[in-house]
N, C-alpha and C positions, 0 to 999 in steps of 0.2 A: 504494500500500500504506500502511496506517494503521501507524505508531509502535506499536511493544508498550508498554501500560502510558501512554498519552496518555489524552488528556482524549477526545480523541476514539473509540479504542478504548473505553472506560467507556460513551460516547456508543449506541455498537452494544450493547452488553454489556447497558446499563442507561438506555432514554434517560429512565427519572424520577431517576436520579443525580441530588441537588441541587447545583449547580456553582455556589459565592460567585463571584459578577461581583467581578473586579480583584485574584483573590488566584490568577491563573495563575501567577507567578511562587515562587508557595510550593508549588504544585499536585508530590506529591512518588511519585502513582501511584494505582491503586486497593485497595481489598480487598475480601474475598468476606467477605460476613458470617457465620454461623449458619444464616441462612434461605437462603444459596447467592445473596445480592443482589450485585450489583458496586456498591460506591459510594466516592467522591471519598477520598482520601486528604491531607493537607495536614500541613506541617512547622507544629506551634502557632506558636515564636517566630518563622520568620518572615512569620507572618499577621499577629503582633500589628506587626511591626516595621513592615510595610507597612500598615495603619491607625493605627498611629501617625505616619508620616510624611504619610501625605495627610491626617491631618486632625489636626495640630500638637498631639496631645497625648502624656502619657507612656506606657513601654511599659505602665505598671501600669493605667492609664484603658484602654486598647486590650486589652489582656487581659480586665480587669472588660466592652469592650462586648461581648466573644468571648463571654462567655461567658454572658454574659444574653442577646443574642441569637442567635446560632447555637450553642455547644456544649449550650445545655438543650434542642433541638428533640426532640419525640418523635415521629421524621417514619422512616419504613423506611427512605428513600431518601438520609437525610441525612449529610453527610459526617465524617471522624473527620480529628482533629486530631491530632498522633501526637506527644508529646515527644523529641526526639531527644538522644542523648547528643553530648557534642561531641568526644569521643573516634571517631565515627563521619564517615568520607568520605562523601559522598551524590555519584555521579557523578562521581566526582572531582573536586567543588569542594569546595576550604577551608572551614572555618568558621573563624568569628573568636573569641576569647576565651570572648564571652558564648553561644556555640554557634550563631548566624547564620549563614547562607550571605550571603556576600559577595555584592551588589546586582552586581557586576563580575564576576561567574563566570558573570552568565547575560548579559551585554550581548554576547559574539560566541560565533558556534557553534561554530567549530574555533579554540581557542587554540594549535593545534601548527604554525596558518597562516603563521607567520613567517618 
């Protein structure tokens, strides 16, 4: 059985969903567009956070590449980046100050394992 709300769900739903290779970890569900499309849903900061780390520059360089390349697309299929308040729990993982989900909230699947 496929995950509600997975990358791979979207995948059945919509396989022209455009799905950023390396930003799974920010991947935060899908939505149904206006035209009834299913496509990629993704938390902005931390997409930027994660391009900013693998490729050492600041979060404001990584946001500026977001958004010249993937948030201007005029594609149906393309995915929405969604600003999140950090007053908001996403899964029950934390966010940090700057509203980040902690890189440690997705490294083990059941933290109640202890």
């Amino acid at each position: 059985m496929i995950p509600e709300g997975s990358i791979d769900e979207l995948a059945e739903l919509n396989p022209e969903a455009l799905v950023p290779e390396g930003l799974d970890d920010a991947f935060i569900g899908y939505v149904t567009t206006a035209s009834q499309k299913h496509v990629a849903a993704y938390c902005l900061k931390t997409c930027a956070r994660i391009i900013a780390r693998e490729n050492n520059v600041s979060m404001e360089s990584a946001l500026s590449t977001m958004h010249e390349t993937t948030m201007l697309l005029d594609v149906e299929d393309a995915p929405v980046f969604v600003t999140t308040s950090p007053d908001i729990l996403f899964l029950s993982k934390e966010v940090d100050d700057e509203g980040y989900f902690n890189e440690s909230d997705f490294d083990d699947d059941d933290p109640e394992e202890d």
